[in-house]
C-alpha positions as a printed NumPy array, in Angstrom:
array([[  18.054, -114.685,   51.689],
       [  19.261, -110.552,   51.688],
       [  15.882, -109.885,   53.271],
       [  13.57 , -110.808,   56.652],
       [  10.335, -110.421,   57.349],
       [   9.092, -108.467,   60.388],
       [   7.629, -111.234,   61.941],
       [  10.86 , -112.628,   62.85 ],
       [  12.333, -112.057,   66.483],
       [  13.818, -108.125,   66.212],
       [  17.208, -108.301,   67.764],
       [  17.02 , -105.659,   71.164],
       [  19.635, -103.662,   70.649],
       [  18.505, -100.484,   72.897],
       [  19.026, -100.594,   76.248],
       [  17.18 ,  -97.877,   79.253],
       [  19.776,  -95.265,   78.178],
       [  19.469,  -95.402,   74.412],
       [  15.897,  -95.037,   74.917],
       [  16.07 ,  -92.166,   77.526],
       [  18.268,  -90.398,   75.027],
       [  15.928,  -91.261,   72.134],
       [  13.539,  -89.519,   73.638],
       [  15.122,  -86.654,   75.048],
       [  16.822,  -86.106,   70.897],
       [  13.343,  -86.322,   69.644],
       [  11.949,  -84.105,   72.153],
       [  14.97 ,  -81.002,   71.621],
       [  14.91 ,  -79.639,   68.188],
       [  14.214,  -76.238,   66.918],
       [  11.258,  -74.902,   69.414],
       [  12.896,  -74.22 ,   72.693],
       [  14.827,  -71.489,   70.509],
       [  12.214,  -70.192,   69.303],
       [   8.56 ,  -70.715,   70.8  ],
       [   9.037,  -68.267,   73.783],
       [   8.896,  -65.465,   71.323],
       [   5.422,  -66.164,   70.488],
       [   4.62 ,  -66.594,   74.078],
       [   5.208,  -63.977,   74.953],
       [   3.727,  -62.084,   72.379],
       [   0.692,  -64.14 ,   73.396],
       [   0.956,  -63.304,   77.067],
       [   2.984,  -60.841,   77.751],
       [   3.946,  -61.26 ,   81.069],
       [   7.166,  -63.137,   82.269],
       [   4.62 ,  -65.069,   84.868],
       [   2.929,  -66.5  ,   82.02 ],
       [   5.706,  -67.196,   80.041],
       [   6.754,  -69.655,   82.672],
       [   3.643,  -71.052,   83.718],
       [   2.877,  -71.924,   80.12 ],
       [   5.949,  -74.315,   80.027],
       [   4.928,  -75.358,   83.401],
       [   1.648,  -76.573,   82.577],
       [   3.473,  -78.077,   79.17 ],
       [   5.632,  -79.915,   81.228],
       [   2.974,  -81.444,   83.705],
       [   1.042,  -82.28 ,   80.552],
       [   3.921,  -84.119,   78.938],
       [   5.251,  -86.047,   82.041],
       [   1.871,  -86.521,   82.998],
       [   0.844,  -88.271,   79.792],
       [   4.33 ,  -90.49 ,   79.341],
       [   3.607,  -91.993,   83.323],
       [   0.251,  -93.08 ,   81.568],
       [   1.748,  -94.502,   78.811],
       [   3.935,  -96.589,   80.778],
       [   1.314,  -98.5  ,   81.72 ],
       [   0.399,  -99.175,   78.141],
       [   3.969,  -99.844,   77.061],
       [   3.928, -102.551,   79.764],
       [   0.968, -104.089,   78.434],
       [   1.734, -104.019,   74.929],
       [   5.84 , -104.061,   74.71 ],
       [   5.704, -104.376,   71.175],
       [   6.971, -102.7  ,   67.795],
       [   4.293,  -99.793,   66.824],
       [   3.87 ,  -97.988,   70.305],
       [   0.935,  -95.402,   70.579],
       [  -0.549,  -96.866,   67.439],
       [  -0.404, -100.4  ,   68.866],
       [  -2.046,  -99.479,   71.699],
       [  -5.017,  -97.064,   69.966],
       [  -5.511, -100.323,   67.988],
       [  -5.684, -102.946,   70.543],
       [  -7.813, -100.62 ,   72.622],
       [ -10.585,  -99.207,   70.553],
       [ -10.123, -101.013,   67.388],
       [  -8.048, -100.953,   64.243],
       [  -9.855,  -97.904,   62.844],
       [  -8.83 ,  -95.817,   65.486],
       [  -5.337,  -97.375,   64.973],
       [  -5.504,  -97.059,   61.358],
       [  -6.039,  -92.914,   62.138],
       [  -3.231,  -92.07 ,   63.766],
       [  -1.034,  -94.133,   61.813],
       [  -2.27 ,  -92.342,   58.608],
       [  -2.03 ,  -88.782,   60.279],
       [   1.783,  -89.494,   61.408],
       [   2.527,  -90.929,   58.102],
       [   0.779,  -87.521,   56.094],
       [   1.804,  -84.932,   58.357],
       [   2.646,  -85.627,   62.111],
       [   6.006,  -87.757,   61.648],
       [   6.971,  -86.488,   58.159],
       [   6.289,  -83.197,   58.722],
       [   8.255,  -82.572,   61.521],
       [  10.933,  -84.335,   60.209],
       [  10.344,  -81.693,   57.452],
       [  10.255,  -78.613,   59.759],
       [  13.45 ,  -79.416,   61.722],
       [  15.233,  -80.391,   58.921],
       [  14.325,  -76.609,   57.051],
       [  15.364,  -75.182,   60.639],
       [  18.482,  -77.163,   60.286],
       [  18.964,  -75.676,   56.629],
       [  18.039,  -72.37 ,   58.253],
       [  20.71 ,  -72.258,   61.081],
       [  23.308,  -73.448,   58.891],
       [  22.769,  -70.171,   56.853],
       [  24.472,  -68.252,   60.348],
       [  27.625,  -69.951,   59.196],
       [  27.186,  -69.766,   55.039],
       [  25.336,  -66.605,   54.81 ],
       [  25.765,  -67.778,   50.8  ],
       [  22.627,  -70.036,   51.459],
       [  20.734,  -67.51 ,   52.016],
       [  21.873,  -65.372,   49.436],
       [  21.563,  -67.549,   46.682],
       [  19.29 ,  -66.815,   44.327],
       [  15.704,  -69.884,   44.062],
       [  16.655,  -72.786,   42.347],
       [  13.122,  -72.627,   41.085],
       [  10.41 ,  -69.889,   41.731],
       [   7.235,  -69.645,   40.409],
       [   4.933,  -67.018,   41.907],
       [   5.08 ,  -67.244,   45.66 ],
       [   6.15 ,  -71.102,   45.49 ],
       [  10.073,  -70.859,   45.554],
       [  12.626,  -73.896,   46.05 ],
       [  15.304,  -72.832,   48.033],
       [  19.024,  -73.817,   48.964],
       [  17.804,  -74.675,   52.067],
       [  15.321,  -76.901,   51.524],
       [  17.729,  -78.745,   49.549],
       [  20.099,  -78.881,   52.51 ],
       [  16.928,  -80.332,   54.594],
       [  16.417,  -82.918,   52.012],
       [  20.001,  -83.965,   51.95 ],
       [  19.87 ,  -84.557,   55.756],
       [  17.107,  -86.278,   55.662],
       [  18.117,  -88.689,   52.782],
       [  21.513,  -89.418,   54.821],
       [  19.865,  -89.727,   58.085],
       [  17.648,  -92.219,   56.479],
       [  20.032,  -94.214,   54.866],
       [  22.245,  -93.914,   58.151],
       [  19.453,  -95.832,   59.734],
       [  18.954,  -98.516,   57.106],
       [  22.489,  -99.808,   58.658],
       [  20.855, -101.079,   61.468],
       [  19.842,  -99.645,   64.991],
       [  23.322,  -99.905,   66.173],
       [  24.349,  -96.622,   63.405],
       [  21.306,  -94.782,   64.122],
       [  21.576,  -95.396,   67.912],
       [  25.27 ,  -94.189,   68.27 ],
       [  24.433,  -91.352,   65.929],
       [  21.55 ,  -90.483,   68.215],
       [  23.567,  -90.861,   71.533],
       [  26.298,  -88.322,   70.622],
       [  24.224,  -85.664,   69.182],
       [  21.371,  -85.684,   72.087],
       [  24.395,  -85.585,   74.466],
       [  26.105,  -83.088,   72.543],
       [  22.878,  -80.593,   72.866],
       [  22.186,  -81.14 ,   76.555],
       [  25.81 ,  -80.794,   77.593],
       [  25.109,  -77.824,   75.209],
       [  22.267,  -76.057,   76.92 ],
       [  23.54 ,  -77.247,   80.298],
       [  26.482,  -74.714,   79.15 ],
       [  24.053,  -71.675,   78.111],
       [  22.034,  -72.182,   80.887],
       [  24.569,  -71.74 ,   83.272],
       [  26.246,  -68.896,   81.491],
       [  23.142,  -67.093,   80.882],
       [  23.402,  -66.448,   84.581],
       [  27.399,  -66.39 ,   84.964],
       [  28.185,  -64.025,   81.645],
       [  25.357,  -61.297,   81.054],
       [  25.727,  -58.207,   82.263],
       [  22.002,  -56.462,   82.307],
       [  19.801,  -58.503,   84.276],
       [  16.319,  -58.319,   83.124],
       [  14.345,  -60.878,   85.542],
       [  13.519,  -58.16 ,   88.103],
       [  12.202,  -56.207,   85.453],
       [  10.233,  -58.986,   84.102],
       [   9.061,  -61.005,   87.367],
       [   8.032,  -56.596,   88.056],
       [   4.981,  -57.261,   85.444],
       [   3.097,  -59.842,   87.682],
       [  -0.206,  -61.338,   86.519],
       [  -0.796,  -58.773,   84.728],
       [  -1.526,  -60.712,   81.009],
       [  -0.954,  -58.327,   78.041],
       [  -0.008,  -55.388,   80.131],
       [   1.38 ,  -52.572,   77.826],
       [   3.209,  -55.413,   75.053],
       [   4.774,  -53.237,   72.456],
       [   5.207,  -53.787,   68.531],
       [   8.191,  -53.845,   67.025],
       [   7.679,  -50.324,   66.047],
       [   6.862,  -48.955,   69.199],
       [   3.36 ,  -48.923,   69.192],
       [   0.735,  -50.279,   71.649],
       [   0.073,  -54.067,   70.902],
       [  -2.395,  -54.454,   73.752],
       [  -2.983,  -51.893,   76.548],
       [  -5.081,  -53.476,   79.187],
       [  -3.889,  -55.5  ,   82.461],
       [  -5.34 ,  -58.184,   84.564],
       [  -8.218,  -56.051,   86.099],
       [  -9.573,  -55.238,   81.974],
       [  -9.947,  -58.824,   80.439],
       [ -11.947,  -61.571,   81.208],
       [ -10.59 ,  -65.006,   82.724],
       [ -11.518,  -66.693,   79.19 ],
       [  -9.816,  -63.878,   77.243],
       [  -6.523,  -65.421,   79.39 ],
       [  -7.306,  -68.651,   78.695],
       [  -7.514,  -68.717,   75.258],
       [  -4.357,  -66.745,   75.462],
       [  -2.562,  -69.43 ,   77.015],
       [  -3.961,  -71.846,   74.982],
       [  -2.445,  -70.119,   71.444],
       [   0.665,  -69.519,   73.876],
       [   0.568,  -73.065,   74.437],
       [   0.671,  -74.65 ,   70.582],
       [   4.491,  -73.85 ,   70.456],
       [   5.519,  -75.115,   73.939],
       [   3.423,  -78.302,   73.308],
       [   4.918,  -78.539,   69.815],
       [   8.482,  -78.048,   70.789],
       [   7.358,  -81.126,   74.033],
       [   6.321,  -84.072,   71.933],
       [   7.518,  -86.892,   70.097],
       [   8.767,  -88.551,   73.125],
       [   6.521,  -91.53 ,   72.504],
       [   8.641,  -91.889,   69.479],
       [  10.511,  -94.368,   71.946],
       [   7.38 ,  -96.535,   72.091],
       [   7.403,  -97.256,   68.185],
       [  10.444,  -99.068,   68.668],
       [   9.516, -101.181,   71.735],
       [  10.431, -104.546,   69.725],
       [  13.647, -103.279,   69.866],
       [  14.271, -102.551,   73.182],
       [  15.94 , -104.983,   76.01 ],
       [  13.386, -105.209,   78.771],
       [  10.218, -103.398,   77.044],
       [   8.267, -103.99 ,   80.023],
       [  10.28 , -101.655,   82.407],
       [  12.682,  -99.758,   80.319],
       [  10.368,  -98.015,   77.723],
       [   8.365,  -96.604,   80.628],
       [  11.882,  -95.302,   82.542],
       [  13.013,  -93.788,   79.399],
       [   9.621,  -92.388,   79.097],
       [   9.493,  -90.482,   82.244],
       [  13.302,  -89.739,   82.628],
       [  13.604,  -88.322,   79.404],
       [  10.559,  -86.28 ,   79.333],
       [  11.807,  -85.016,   83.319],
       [  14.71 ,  -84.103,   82.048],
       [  14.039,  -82.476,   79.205],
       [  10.796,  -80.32 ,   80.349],
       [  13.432,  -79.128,   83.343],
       [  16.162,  -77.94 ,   80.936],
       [  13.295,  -76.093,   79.36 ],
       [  12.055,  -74.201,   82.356],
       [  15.165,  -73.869,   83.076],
       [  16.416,  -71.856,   79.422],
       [  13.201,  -69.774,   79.51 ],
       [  15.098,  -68.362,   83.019],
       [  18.101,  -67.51 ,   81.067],
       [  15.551,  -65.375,   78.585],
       [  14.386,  -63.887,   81.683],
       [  17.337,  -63.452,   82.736],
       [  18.896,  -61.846,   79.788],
       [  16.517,  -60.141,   77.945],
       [  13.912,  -57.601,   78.594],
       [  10.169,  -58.632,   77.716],
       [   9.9  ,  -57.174,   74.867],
       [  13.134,  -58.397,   73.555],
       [  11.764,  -61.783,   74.088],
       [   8.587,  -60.629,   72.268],
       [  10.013,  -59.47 ,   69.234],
       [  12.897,  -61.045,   68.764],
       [  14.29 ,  -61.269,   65.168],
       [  12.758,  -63.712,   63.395],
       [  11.224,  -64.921,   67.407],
       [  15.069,  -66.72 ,   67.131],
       [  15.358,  -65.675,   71.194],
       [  18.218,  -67.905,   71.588],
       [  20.411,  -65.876,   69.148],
       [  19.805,  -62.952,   70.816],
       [  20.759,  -64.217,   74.412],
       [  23.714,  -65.517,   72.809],
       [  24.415,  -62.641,   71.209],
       [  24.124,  -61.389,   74.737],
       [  26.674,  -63.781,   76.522],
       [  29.612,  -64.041,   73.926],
       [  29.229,  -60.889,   72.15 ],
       [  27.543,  -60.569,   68.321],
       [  29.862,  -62.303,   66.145],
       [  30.758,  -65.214,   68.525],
       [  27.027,  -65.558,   70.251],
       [  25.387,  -65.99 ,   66.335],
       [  28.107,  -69.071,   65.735],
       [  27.917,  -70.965,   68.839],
       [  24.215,  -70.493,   68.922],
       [  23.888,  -71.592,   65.174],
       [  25.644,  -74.819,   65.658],
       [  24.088,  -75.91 ,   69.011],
       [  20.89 ,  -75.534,   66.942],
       [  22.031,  -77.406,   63.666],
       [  23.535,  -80.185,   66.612],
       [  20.021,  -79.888,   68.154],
       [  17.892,  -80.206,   65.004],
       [  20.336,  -82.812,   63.121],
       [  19.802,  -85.085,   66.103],
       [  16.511,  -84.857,   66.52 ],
       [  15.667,  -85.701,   63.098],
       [  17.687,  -88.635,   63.344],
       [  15.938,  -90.025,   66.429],
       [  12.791,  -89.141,   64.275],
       [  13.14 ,  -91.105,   61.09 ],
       [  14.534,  -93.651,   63.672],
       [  11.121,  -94.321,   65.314],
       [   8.666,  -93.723,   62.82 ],
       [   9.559,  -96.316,   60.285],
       [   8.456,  -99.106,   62.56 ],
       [   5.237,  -97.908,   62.734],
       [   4.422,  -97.615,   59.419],
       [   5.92 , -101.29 ,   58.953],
       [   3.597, -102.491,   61.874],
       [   0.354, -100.887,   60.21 ],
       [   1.897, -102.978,   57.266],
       [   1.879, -106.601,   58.936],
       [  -1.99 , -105.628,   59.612],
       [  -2.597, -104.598,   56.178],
       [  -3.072, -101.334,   56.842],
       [  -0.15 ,  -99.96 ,   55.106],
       [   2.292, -100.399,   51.697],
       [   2.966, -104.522,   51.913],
       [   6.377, -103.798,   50.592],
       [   6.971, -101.574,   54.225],
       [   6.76 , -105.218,   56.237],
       [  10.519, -105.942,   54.969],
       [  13.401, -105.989,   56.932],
       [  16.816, -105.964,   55.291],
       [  19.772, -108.059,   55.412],
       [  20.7  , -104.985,   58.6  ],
       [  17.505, -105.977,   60.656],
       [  15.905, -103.189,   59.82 ],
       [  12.69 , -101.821,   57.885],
       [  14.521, -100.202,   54.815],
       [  11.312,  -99.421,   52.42 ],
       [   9.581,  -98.217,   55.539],
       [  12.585,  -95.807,   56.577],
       [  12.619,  -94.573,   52.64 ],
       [   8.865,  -94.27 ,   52.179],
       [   9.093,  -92.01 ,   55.558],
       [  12.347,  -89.952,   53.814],
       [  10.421,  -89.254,   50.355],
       [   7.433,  -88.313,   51.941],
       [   9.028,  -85.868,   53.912],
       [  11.281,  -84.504,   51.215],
       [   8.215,  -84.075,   49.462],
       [   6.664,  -81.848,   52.289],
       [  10.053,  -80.166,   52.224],
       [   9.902,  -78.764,   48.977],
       [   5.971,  -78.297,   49.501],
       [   7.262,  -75.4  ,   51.958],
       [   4.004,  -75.834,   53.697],
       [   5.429,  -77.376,   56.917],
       [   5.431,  -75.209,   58.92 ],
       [   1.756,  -74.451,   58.507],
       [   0.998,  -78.049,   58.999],
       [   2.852,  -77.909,   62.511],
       [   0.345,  -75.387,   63.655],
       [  -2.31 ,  -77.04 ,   62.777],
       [  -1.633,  -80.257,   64.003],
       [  -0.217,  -79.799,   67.442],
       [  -4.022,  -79.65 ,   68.197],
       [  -4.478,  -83.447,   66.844],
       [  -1.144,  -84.678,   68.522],
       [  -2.54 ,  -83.822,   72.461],
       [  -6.11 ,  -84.818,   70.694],
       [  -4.409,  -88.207,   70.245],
       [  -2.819,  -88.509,   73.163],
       [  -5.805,  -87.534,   75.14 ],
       [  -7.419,  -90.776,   73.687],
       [  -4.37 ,  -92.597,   74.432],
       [  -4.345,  -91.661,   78.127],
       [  -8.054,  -92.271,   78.165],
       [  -7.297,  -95.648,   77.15 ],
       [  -5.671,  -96.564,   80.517],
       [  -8.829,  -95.693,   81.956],
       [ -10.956,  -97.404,   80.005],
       [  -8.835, -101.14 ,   80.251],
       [  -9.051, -100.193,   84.175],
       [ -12.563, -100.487,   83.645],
       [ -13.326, -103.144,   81.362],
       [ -10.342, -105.705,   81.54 ],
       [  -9.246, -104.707,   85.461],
       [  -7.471, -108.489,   85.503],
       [  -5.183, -107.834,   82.683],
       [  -1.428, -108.549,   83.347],
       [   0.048, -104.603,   84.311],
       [   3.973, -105.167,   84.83 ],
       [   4.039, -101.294,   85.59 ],
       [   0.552,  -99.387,   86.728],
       [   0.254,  -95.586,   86.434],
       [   1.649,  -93.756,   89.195],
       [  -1.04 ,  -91.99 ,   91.198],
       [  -3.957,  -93.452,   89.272],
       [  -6.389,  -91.89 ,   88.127],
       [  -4.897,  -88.852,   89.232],
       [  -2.168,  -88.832,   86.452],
       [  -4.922,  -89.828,   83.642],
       [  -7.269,  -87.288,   84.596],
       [  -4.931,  -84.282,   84.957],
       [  -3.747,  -85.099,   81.597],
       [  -7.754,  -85.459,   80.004],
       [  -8.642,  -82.16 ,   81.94 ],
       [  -5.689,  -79.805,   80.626],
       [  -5.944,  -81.54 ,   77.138],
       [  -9.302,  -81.165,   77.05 ],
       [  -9.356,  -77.296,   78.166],
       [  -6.528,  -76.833,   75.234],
       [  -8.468,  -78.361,   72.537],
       [ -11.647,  -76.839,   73.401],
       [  -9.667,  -73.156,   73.767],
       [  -8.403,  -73.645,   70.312],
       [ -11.545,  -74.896,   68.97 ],
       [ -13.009,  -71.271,   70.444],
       [ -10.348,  -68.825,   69.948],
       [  -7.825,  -69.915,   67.437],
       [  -9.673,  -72.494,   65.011],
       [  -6.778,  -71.808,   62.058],
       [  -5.08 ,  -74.375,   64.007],
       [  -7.71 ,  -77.542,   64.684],
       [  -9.932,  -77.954,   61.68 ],
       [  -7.296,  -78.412,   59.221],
       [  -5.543,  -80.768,   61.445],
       [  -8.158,  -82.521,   61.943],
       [  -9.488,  -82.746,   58.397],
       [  -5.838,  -84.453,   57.306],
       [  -6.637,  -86.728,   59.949],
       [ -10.221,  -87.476,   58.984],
       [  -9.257,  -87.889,   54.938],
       [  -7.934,  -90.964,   56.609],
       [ -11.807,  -92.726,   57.197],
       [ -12.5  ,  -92.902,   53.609],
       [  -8.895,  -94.391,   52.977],
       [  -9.327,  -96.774,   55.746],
       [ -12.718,  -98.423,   54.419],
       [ -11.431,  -98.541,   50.66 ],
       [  -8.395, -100.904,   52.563],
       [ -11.044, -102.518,   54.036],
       [ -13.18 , -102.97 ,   51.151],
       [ -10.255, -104.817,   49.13 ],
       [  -9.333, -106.907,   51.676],
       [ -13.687, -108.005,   51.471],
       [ -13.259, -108.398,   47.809],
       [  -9.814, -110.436,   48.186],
       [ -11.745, -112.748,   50.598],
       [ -14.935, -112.835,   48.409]])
């Protein structure tokens, strides 16, 4: 027979450093070139700037050393789903699975693959020159979004020739972009010629202190002494929804647990590695921007593309847009990859518990979930061309850390009520990691909630379409038995 079900043994083809780089090439896409523009209009102040991707990054390590402990338990295809299931029940499963499926997994497939579309317009300016291919009203269909589409249609169909192509392909490009920002890291520092960090350390703690608009107007004239801790706080919680954006996906590693050697101990080391690594080489490109660029021209950077400009700044205008156009199209190519990688077994694990398309439970003659990987690719063509992406991204980075907030919460709440259960790995200073996590999550959520509610409800309303889908599964599956 050309095709195997997904009950049969998955062959573990990914060892510790597939996974770490799985997770690092999911984590590095577009935002890290980007985000810190926003920040900083946000913030204002080159303190904040890097104490927003410090807290980001004590969030995001914080929350993989948790998971660990889950991935341990449960070393199994399906990852955070898997273990939102097996904790508080299959509705809760059910939830997240239908919120990565509508939006979370497809939709940032969606947005990185439009960035990569984007980017690639540095090197064929005719891309963006080209007239629609369709416009009606404000709804247009662009070259670009046909360039997404195409990558994601050959990334998927990469992958449905087994986890050995899509592994390779994923090795080379994630070590292509950190060899790549190891190299603009260093000379940011080595290269530029005006130094702007004394400049912008010179601010202090002064939040919003004298930001300027693009036209030279006052954005915000008050400092530290004229607004109120909360006014701060919701500041660096809307600062926040880009750095936490441009941090997750690194449990994308745990959807493919069946197909990793040594579940038990490696998913949790490529957990933690890759999100180290990654959440350093962060911190340390927002010095470069520092470095290399004066607070405002972090601010209001063209099109808040910051990394174009410091490029611009290191190798000169012509030269700096090129390199820095294909370290991003590098960047977002592999991270889509490592992407559509991870997310089909989910949706094909949902499937053996009836809780998704039956035909999604097949694996093909390559080992692999092809209907699952090509439900994933339409779906997210489809957002493509819906050019609504990146609105969705705003509004659901709120539901990802609510998610993972219940995830973490989970390890505290099988401490509690099944203390005797096997742990192979147990959360490093427990319940000191958990709790940090809950706390900063939970002051993020609730800030967003207060100040900045364009981006929770409608996440959270995708997400909650999903009950009334979940009980009309539920309600055939009563009739079938009946």
């Amino acid at each position: 027979m050309e095709k195997q079900r997904e009950e049969g043994p998955l062959k573990k083809k990914l060892g510790l450093f597939d996974g770490a780089m799985l997770v690092m090439g999911s984590m590095i896409g577009s935002g890290i070139f980007i985000v810190s523009a926003d920040i900083m209009r946000n913030l204002g102040s080159g303190y904040w700037l890097i104490v927003v991707w410090l807290i980001t990054g004590v969030m995001t390590i914080a929350a993989a050393i948790s998971y660990g402990e889950l991935s341990s338990m449960f070393p199994k295809a399906g990852g955070q789903y898997t273990y939102l299931k097996e904790i508080f029940g299959k509705m809760m499963g059910f939830l997240y699975g239908w919120g990565l499926f509508t939006v979370i997994q497809t939709g940032t497939i969606a947005a990185v693959a439009v960035a990569f579309g984007k980017f690639t317009a540095y090197l064929v300016p005719a891309l963006n020159d080209a007239a629609p291919i369709f416009q009606s009203g404000s709804y247009k269909i662009t070259w670009i979004q046909i360039l997404a589409i195409a990558v994601i249609l050959l990334l998927t169909y990469i992958n449905t020739k087994g986890v050995e192509s899509g592994k390779w392909l994923q090795n080379i490009f994630t070590g292509s972009k950190i060899v790549a920002l190891i190299g603009l890291i260093i000379l940011g520092f080595l290269l530029v010629k005006s130094n702007f960090w004394t400049e912008n350390m010179s601010l202090g703690w002064s939040a919003f202190n004298n930001l300027k608009t693009d036209s030279g107007g006052s954005f915000l004239k008050a400092g530290w002494e004229s607004i109120s801790g909360m006014t701060i706080m919701g500041g660096i919680a809307a600062a926040m929804v880009g750095s936490v954006f441009s941090s997750v996906a690194w449990e994308n590693v745990t959807f493919v647990s069946g197909e990793i050697e040594n579940p038990k101990k490696n998913v949790v080391r490529s957990m933690v590695l890759g999100t180290s690594v990654v959440m350093i080489l962060y911190l340390l490109v927002n010095f470069v921007y520092l470095n290399t660029l004066s607070r405002d021209g972090i601010a209001f950077a063209p099109n808040d593309r910051v990394a174009v400009v410091v490029s611009e700044q290191i190798f000169g205008n012509g030269i700096g847009t090129i390199v820095m156009a294909i370290l991003v199209m590098i960047s977002t190519f592999g991270c889509v990859n490592g992407i559509v990688l991870a997310g089909a077994r989910v949706f094909q694990t949902m499937a053996k518990d009836g809780m998704f398309f039956k035909s999604a439970l097949d694996n093909n003659k390559n080992g692999v979930p092809e209907k699952s990987l090509w439900m994933q690719g339409v779906w997210a063509s489809v957002l493509c061309l819906s050019g609504q992406y990146g609105n969705l991204l705003d509004m659901i980075s709120f539901v990802i850390v609510l998610f993972y907030m219940i995830t973490v919460f989970g390890v505290i709440y099988l401490r509690i009520k099944q203390p005797n259960l096997e742990r192979s790995y147990k959360t490093w200073l427990y319940p000191i990691t958990p709790i940090v996590y809950l706390l900063i999550g939970a002051a993020f959520c609730i800030l967003l909630l207060i100040y900045k509610q364009q981006y929770t409800w409608p996440g959270l309303l995708i997400v909650l379409l999903g009950v009334p889908v979940y009980f009309y599964i539920n309600r055939n599956k009563n009739a079938g038995a009946d």
